[in-house]
PDB file of N, CA, C and O in Angstrom:
ATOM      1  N   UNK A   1     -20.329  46.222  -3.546  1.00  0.00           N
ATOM      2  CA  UNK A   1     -20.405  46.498  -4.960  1.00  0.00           C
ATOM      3  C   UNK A   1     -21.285  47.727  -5.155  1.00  0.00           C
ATOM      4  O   UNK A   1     -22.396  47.782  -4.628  1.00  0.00           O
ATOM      5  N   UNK A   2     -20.768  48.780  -5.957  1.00  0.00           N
ATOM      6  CA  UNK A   2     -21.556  49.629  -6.898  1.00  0.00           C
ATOM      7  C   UNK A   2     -22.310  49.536  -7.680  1.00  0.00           C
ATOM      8  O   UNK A   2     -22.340  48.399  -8.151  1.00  0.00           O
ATOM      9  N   UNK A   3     -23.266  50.471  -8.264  1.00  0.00           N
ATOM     10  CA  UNK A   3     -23.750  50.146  -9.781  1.00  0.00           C
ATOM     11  C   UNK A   3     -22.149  50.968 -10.359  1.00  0.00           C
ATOM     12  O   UNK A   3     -21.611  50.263 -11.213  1.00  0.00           O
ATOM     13  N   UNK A   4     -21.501  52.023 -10.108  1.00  0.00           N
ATOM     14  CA  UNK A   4     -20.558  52.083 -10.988  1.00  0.00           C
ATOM     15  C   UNK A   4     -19.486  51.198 -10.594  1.00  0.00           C
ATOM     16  O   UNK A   4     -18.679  51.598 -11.433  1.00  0.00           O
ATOM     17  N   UNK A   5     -18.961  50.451 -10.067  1.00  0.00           N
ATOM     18  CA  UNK A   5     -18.142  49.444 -10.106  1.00  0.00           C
ATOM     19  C   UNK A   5     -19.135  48.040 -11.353  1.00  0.00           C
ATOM     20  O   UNK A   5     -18.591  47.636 -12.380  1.00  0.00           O
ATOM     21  N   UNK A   6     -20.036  47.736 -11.073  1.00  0.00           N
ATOM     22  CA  UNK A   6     -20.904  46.657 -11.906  1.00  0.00           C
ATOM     23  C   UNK A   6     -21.902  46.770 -12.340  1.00  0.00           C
ATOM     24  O   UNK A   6     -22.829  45.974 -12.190  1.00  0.00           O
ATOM     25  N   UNK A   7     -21.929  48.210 -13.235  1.00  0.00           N
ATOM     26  CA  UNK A   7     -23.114  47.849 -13.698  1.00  0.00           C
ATOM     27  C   UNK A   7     -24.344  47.410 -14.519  1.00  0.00           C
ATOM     28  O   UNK A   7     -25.328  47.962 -15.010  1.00  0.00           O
ATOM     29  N   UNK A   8     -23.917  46.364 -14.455  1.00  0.00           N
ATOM     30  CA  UNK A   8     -24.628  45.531 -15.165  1.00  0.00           C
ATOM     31  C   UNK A   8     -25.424  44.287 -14.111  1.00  0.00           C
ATOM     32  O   UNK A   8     -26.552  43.836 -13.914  1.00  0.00           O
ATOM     33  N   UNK A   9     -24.338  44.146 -13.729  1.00  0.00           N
ATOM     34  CA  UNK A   9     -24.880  42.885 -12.323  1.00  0.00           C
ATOM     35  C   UNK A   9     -25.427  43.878 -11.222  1.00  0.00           C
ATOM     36  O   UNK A   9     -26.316  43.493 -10.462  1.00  0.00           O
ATOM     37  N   UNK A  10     -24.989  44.942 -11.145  1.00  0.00           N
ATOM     38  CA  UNK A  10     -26.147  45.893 -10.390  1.00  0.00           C
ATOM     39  C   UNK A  10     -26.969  45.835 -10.506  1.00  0.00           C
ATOM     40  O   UNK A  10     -27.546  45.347  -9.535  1.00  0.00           O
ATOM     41  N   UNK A  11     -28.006  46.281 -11.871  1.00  0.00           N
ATOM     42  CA  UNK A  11     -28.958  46.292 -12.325  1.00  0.00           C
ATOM     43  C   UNK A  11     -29.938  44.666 -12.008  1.00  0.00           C
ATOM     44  O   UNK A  11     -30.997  44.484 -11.408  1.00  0.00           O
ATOM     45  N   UNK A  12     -29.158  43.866 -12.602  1.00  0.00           N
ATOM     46  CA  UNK A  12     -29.988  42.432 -12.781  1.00  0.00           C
ATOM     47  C   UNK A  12     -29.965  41.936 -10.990  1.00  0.00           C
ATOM     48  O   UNK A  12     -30.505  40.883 -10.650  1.00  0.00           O
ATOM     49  N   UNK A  13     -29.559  42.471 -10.397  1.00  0.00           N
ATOM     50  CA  UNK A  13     -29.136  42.370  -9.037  1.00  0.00           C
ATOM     51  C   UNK A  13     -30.879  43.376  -8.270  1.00  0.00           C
ATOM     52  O   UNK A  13     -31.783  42.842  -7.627  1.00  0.00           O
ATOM     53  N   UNK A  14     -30.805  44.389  -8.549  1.00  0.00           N
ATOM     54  CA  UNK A  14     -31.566  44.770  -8.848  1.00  0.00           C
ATOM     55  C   UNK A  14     -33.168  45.113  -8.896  1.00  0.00           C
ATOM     56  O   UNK A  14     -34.025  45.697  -8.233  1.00  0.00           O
ATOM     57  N   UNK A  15     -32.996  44.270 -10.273  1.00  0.00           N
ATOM     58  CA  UNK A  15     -34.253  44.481 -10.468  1.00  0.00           C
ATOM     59  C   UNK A  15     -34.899  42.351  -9.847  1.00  0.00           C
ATOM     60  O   UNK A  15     -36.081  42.009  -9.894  1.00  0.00           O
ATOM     61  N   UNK A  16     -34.027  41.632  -9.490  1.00  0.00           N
ATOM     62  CA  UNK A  16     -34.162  40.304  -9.003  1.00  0.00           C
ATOM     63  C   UNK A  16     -35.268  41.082  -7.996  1.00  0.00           C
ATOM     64  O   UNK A  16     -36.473  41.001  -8.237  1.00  0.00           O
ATOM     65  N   UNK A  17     -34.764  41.823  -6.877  1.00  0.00           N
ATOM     66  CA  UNK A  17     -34.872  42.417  -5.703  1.00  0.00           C
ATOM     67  C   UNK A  17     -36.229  42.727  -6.052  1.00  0.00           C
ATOM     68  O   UNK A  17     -37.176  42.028  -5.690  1.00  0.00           O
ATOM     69  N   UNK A  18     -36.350  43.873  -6.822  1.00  0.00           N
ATOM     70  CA  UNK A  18     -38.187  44.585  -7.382  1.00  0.00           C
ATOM     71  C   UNK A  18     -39.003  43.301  -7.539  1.00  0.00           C
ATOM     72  O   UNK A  18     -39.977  43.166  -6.799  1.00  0.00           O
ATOM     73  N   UNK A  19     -38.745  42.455  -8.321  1.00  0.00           N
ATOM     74  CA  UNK A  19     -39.041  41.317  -8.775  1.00  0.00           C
ATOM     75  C   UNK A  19     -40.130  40.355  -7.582  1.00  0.00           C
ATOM     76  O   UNK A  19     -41.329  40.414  -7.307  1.00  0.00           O
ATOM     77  N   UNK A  20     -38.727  39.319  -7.006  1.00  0.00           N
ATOM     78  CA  UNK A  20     -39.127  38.593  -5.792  1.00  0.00           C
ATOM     79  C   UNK A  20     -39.200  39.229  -4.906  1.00  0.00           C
ATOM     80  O   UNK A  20     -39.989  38.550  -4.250  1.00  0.00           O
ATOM     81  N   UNK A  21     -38.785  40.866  -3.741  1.00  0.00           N
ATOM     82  CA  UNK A  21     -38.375  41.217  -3.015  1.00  0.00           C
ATOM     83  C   UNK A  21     -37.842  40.768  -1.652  1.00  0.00           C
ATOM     84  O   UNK A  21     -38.133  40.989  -0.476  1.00  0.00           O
ATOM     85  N   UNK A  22     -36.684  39.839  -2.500  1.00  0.00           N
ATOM     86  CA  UNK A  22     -35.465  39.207  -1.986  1.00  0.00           C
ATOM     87  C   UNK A  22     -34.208  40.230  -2.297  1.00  0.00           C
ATOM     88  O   UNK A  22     -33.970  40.592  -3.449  1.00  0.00           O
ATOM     89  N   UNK A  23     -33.545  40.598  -1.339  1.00  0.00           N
ATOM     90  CA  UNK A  23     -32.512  40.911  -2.206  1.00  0.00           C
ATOM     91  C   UNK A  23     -30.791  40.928  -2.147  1.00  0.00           C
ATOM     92  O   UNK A  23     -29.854  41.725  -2.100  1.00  0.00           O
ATOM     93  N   UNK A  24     -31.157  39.058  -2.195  1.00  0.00           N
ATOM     94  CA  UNK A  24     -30.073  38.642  -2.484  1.00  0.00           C
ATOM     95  C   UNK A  24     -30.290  37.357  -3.594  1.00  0.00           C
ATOM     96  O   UNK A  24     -31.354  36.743  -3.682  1.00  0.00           O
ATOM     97  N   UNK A  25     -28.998  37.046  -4.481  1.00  0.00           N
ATOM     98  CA  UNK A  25     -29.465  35.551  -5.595  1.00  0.00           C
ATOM     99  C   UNK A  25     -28.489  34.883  -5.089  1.00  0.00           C
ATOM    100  O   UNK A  25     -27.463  35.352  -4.595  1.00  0.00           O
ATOM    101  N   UNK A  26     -28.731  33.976  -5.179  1.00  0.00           N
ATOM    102  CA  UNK A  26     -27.253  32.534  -4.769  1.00  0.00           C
ATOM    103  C   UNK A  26     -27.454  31.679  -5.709  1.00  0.00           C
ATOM    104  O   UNK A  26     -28.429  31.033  -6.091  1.00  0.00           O
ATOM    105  N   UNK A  27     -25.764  31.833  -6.203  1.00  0.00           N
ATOM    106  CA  UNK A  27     -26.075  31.586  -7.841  1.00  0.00           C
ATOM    107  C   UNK A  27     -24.611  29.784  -7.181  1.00  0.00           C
ATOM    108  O   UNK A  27     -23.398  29.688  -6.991  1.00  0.00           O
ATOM    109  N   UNK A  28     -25.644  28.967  -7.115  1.00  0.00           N
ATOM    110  CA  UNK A  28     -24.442  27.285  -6.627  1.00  0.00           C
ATOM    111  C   UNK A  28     -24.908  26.352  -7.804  1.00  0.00           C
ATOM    112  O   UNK A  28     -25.870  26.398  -8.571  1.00  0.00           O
ATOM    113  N   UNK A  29     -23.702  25.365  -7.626  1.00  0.00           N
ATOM    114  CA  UNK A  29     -24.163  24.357  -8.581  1.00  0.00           C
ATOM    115  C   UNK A  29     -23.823  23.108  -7.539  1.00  0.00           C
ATOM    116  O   UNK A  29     -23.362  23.191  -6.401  1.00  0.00           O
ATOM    117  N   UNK A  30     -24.238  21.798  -8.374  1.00  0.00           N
ATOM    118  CA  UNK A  30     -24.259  20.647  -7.687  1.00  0.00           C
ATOM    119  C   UNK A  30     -23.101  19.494  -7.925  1.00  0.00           C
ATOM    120  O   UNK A  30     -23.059  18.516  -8.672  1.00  0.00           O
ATOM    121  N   UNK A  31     -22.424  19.896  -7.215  1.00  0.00           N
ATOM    122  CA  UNK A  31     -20.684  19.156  -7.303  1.00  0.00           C
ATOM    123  C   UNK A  31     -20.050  18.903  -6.099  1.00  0.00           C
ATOM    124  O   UNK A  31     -20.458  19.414  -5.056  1.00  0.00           O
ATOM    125  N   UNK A  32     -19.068  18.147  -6.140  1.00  0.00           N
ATOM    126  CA  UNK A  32     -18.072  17.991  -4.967  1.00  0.00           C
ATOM    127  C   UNK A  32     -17.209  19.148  -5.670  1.00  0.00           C
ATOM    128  O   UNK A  32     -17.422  19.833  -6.671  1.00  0.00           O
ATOM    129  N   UNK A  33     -16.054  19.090  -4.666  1.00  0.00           N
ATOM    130  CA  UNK A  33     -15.207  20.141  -5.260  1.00  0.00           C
ATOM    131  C   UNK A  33     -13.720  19.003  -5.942  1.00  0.00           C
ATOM    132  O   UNK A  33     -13.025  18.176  -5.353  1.00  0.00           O
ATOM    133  N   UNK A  34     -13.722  19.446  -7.302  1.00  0.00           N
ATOM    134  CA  UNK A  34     -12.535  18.255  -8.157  1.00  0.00           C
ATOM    135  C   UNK A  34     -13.510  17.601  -8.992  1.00  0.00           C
ATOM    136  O   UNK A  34     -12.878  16.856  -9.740  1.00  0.00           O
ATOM    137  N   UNK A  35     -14.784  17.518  -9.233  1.00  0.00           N
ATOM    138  CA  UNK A  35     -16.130  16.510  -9.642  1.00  0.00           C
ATOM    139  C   UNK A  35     -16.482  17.573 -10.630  1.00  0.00           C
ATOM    140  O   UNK A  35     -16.335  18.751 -10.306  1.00  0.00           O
ATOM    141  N   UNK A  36     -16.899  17.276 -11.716  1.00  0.00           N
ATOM    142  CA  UNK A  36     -17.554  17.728 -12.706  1.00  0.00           C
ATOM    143  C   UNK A  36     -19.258  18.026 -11.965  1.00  0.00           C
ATOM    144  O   UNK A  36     -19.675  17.271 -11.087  1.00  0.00           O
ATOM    145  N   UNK A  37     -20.075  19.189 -12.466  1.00  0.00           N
ATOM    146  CA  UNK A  37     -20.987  19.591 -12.386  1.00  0.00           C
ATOM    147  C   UNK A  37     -22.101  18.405 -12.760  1.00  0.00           C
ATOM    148  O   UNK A  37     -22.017  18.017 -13.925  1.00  0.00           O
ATOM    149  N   UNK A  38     -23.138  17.768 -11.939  1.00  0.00           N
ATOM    150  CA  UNK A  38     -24.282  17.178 -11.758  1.00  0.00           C
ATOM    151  C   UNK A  38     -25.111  17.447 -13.085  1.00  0.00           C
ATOM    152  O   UNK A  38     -25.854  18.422 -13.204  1.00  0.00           O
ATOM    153  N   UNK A  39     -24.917  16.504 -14.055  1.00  0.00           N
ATOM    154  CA  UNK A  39     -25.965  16.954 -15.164  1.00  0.00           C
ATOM    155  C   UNK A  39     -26.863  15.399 -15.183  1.00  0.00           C
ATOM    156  O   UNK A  39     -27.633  15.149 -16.110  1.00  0.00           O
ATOM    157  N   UNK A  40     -26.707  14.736 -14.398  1.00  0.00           N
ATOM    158  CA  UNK A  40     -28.013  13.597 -14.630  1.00  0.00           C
ATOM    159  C   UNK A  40     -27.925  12.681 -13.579  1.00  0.00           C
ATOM    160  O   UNK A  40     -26.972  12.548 -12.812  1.00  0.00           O
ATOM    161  N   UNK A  41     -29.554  11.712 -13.594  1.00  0.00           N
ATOM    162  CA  UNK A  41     -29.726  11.812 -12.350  1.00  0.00           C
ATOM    163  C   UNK A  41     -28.936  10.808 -11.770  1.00  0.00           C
ATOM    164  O   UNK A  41     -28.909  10.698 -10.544  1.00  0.00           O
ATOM    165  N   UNK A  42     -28.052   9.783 -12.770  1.00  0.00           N
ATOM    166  CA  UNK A  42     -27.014   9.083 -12.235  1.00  0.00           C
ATOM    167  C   UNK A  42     -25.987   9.407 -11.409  1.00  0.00           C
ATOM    168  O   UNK A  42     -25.459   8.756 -10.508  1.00  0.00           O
ATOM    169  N   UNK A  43     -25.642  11.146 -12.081  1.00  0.00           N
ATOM    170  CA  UNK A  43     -24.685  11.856 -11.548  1.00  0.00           C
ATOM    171  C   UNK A  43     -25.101  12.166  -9.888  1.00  0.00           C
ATOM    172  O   UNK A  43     -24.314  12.082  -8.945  1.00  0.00           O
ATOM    173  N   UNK A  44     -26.258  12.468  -9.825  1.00  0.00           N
ATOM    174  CA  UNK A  44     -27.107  12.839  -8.763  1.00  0.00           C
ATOM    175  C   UNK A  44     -27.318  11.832  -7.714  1.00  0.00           C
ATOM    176  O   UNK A  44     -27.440  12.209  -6.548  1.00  0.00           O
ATOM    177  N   UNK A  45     -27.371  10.594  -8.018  1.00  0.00           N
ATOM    178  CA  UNK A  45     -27.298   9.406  -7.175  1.00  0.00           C
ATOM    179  C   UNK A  45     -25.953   9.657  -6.473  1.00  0.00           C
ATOM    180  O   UNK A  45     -25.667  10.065  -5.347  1.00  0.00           O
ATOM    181  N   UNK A  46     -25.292   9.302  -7.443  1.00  0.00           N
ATOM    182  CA  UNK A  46     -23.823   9.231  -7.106  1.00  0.00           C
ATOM    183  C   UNK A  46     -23.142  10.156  -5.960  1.00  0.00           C
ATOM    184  O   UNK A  46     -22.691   9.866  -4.852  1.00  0.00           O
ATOM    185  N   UNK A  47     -23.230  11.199  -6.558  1.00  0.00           N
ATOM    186  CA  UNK A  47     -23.526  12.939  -5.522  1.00  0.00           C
ATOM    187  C   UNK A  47     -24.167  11.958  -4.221  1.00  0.00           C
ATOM    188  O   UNK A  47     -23.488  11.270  -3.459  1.00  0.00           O
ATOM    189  N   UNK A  48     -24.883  12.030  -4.214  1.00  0.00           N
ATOM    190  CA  UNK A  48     -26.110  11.508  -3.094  1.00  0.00           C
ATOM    191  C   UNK A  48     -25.125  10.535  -1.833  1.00  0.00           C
ATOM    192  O   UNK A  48     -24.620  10.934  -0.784  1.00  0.00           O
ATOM    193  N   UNK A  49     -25.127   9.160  -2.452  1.00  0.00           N
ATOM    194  CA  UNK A  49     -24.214   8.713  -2.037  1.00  0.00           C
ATOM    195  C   UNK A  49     -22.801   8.744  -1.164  1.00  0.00           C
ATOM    196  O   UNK A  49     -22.556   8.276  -0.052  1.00  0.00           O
ATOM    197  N   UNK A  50     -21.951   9.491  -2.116  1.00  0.00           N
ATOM    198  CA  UNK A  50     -20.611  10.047  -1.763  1.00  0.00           C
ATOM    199  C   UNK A  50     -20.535  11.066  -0.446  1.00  0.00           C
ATOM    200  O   UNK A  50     -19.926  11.035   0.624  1.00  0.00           O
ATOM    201  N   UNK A  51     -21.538  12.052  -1.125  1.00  0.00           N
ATOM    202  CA  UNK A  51     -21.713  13.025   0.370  1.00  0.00           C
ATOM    203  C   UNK A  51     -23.092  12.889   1.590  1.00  0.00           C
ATOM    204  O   UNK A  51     -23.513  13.692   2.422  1.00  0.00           O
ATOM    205  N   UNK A  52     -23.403  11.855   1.317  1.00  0.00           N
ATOM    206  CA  UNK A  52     -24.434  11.120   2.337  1.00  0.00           C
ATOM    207  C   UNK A  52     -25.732  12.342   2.358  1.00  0.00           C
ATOM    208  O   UNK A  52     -26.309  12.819   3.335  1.00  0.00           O
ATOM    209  N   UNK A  53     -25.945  12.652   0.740  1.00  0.00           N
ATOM    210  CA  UNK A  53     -27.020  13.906   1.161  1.00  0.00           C
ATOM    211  C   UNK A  53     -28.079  12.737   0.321  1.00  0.00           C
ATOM    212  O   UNK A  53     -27.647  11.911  -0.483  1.00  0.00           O
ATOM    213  N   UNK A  54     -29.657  12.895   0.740  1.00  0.00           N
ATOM    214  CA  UNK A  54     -30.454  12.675   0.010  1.00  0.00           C
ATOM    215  C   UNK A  54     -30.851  13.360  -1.165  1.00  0.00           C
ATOM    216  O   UNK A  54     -31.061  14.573  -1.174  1.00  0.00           O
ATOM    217  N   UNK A  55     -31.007  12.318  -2.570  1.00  0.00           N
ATOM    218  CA  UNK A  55     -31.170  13.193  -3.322  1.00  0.00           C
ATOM    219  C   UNK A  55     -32.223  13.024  -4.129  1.00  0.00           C
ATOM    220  O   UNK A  55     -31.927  12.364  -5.125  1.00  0.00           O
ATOM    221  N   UNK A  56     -33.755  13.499  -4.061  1.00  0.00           N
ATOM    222  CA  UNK A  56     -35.050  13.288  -4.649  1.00  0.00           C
ATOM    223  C   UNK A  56     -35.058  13.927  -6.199  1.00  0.00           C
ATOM    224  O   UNK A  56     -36.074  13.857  -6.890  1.00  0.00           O
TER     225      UNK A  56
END
């Protein structure tokens, strides 16, 4: 990627980097794949469970 191909996510890409000086973001959420997104901690048990991950 560019800043002229993206720039906008260039920038916030970026300035993450100046920031933490990391410079990369990993932008995941907490789901199986077909499963609605993890919004509570029932959901999170459940998650837990299904894919045998611990979930604190």
């Amino acid at each position: 990627m560019t800043r002229e191909q993206h720039p906008l996510l260039y920038r916030v890409l970026h300035e993450w980097e100046l920031e933490t000086g990391c410079p990369m973001l990993l932008n995941t959420s907490l789901n199986s794949r077909g499963e609605p997104l993890v919004n509570s901690w029932e959901h999170a048990s459940a998650f837990g469970r299904r894919e045998g991950i611990e979930v604190l």
